[in-house]
Residue, then its C-alpha position, 0 to 999 in steps of 0.5 A: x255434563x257434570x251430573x244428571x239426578x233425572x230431574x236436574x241436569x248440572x252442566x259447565x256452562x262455557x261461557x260463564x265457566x260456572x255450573x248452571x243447573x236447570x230442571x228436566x221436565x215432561x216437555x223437555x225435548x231430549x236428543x242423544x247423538x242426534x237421535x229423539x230420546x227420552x231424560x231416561x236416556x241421559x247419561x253422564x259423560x257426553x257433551x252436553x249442549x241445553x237450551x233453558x228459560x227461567x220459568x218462576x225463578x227456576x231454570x227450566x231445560x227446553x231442549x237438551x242435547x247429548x253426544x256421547x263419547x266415541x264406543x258409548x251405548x246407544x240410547x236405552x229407547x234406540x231399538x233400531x237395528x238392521x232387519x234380519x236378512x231372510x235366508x234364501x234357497x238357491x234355485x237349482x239350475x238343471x245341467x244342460x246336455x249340450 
């Protein structure tokens, strides 16, 4: 990806080897590292994949996908975490008088 503005997404297209610029809008499904996201969550440096349609001369992003570079932050909208594991007490066994 060559740049993001929030609204605009500039891309290097690979088979034209041009810059393609389109609009991110509302409807636009985002996907960063294979997880639903928000345009909020882009960010520059990941390898973008979009799909787009031209919609009243304007480029239009319909689905843009982003994998970010290895040690990269998750998205800002990922809260997933593992749950804390509760600490247990260890039930006390009574010593036999065998």
């Amino acid at each position: 990806m060559l740049a993001f503005t929030g609204k605009e997404l500039v891309v290097l297209s690979a088979s034209e080897g041009q810059d393609v610029r389109m609009l991110v809008i509302s409807g636009t499904e985002v996907r960063v590292d294979g997880r639903p996201a928000t345009a909020a969550d882009i960010r520059e440096g990941g390898e973008v994949r979009a799909t787009y349609e031209i919609a009243e001369g304007e480029p239009v992003a319909l689905l843009v996908e982003v994998r970010n570079p290895e040690g990269s932050a998750p998205p800002a909208g990922d809260t997933a975490q593992e749950p804390e594991k509760p600490l247990l007490d260890q039930p006390k066994i009574p010593k036999s008088d065998d």
